[in-house]
C-alpha positions in Angstrom: 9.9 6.2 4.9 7.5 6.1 1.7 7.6 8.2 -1.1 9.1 11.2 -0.8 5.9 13.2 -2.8 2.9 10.8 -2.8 0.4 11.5 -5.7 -2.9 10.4 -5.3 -5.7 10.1 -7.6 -9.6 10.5 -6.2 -12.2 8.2 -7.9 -14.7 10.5 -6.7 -18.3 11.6 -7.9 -19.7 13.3 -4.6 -18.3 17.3 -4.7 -18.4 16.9 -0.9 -16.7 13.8 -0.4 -14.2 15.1 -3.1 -13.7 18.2 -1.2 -13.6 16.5 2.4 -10.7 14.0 0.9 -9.1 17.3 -0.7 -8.9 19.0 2.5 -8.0 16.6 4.7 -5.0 15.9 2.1 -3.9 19.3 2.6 -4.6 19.4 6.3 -2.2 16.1 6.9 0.5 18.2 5.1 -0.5 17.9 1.7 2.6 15.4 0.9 2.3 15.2 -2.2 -0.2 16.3 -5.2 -4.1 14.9 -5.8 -5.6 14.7 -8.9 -9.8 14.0 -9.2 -12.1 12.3 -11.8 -15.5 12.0 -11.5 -16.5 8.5 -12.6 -14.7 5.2 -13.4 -14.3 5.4 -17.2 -12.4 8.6 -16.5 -10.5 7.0 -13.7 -9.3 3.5 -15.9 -8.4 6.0 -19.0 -6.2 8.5 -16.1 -4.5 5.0 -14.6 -3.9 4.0 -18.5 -3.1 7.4 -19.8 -5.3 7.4 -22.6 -6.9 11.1 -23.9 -6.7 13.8 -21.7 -5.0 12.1 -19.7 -2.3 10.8 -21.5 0.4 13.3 -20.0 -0.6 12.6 -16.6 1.6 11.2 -13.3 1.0 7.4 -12.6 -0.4 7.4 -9.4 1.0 6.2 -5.8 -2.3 5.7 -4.8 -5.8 5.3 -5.6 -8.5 6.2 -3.5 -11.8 4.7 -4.9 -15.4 4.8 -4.7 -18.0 1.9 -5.6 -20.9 3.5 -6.7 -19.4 5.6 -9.8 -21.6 6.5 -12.6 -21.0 4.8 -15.7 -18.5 2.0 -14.4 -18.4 1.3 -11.0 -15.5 0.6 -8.5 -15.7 -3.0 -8.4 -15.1 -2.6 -12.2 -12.9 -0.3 -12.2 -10.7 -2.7 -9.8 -11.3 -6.2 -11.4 -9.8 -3.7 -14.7 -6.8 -2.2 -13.2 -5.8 -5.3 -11.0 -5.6 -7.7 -13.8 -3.2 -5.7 -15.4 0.2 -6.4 -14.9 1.5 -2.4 -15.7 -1.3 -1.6 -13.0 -2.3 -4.0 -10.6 1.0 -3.1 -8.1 -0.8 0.6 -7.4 -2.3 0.5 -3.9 -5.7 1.0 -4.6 -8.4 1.9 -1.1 -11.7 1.7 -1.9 -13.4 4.6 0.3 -17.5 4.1 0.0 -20.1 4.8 2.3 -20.8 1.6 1.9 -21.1 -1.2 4.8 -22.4 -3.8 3.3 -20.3 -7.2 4.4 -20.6 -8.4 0.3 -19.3 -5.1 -1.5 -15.7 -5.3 1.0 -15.8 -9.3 0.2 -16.2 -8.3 -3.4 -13.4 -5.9 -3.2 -11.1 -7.9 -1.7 -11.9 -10.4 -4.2 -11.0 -8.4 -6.9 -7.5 -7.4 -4.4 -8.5 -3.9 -3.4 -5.8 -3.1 -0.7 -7.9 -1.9 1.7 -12.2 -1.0 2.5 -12.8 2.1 4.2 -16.3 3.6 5.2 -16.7 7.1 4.9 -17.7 8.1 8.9 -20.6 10.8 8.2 -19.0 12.5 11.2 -16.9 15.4 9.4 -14.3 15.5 11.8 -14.1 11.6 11.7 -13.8 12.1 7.9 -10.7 14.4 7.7 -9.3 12.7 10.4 -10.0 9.2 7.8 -8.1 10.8 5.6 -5.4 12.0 7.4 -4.3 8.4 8.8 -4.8 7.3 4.9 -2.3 10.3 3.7 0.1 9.2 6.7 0.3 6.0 6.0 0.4 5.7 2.4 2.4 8.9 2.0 4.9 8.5 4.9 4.9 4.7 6.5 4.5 2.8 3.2 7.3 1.9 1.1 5.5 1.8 -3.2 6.9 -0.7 -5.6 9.3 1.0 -7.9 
């Protein structure tokens, strides 16, 4: 199976959605460790360890919103995933977005996968529980 301890790192600026993703982490048997920013310039300096960041784990996973304050996730992917040290990190954009031309954008730009945030709470952690599954347990990361 997939990484033995998957470490994730939450592009997130919503508390709730933060703490909904958090949760359901935990709740699908936390495998692994999360770590949160709260916009994308803090998310491309974590990836790049640059700052505060710079002792940080490189993640297994990135779980991304689009609509960031002060660099969006479309940004924040055409910047990661033209880099050859980052582009191989799985990166899920997770918006409440539905709008056909943000997913066709971030495919574009080679997001791994568009997932809409159900408002539904339960339909949330339950979201993120089949994300922690299959990233942490099913999928096999590049070394």
């Amino acid at each position: 199976m997939g990484c033995k301890s998957l470490h994730i790192l939450l592009i997130e600026d919503d508390d709730t959605h933060a703490m909904i993703v958090e949760k359901g982490f935990q709740t699908a048997g936390g495998l692994g460790t999360i770590d949160r920013v709260r916009d994308g310039v803090e998310g491309v300096a974590y990836v790049k360890r640059e700052g505060a960041y710079a002792n940080r784990p490189r993640p297994h996973l990135i779980l991304l919103d689009l609509k960031l304050p002060r660099m969006d996730g479309h940004q924040v992917l055409r910047i990661l995933k033209s880099d050859d040290h980052f582009k191989t990190i799985p990166i899920v954009v997770l918006t409440t977005s539905d709008a056909d031309n943000d997913a066709d954008q971030a495919y574009s730009l080679h997001a791994n996968s568009f997932l809409v945030k159900p408002v539904n709470f339960a339909e949330f952690r339950q979201l993120i529980g089949a994300v922690t599954s299959y990233w942490g347990a099913w999928n096999r990361p590049p070394l």
